[in-house]
N, C-alpha and C positions, 0 to 999 in steps of 0.2 A: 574538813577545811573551814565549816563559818565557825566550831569552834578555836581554831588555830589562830585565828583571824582575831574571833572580839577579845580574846585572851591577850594578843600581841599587836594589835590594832596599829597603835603609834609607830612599832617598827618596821609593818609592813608599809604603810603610809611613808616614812620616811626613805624605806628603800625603793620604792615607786618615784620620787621625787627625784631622790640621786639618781634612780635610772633614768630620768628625764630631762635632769640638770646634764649630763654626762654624753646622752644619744638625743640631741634635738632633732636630726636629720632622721634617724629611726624612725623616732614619736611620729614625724611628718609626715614620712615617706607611706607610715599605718594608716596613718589618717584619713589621707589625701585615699588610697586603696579603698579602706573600709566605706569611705563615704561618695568618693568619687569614679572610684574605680581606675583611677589616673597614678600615677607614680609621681615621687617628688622630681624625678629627672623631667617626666612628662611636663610636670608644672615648669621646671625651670626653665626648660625649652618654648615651652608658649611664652612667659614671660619676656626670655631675651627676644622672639619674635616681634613682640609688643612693644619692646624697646624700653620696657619695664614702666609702662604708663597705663590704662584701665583702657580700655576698648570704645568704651562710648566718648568719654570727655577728655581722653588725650591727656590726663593730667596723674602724675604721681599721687598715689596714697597719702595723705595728710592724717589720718585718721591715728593718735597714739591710744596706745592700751599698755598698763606696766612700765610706761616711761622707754616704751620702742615703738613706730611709724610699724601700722600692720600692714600683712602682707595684703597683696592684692586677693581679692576673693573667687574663688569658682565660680564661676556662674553657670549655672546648666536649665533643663527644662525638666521643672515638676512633674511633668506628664509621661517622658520619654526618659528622665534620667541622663539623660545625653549634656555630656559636658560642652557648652560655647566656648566660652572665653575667660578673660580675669578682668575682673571690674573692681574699683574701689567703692569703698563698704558704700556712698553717696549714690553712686549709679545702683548698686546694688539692691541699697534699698527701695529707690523709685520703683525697678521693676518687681519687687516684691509688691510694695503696696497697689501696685496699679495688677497683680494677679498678671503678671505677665501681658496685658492687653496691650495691641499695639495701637487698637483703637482709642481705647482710653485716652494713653498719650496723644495718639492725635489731635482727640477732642481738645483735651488740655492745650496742645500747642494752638490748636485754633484758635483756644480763648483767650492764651497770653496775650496773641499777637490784635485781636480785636481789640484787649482793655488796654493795651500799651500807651505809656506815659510818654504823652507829644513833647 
């Protein structure tokens, strides 16, 4: 096979492409399995729950990639693997960076609201 492959390289690349240009809903539905262990029905169904808005800020995805608004993102727990909700990439990243702490946040919102502009 990796000879078949560096020999033919471009056409398998190419036929990977088509097959993804062709089955977007496949590619997703793999994805979504592989990494989340959720189905894209799974997903679509949280979303419409959601009302198709992110979970923490109540606001549609804004975020474009490729000239299309991304979907809303999984959000789960590092530790557990356990899927929560769909957040846009914004919420997402906060609890990323804050390592999932909710104290963290806390602190932070403590300190917003101490240095708040009168």
């Amino acid at each position: 096979m990796q000879r078949y492959y560096q020999k033919n390289k471009a056409r398998v690349l190419e036929t990977v492409a088509e097959y993804r240009r062709n089955n977007p809903d496949k590619v997703r539905d793999s994805k979504l399995r592989g990494t989340f262990g959720i189905s894209l029905a799974d997903y679509n169904r949280m979303l419409r729950e959601q009302n198709d808005v992110c979970a923490i800020c109540r606001c549609k995805e804004t975020m474009v990639w490729r000239g299309k608004i991304r979907a809303l993102a999984v959000d789960h727990d590092h530790v557990t693997g356990a899927v929560r909700r769909l957040l846009c990439r914004r919420c997402n990243s906060i609890l990323g960076f804050v390592n999932d702490s909710s104290l963290l946040l806390r602190t932070a919102a403590d300190y917003l609201e101490k240095h708040r502009a009168q």
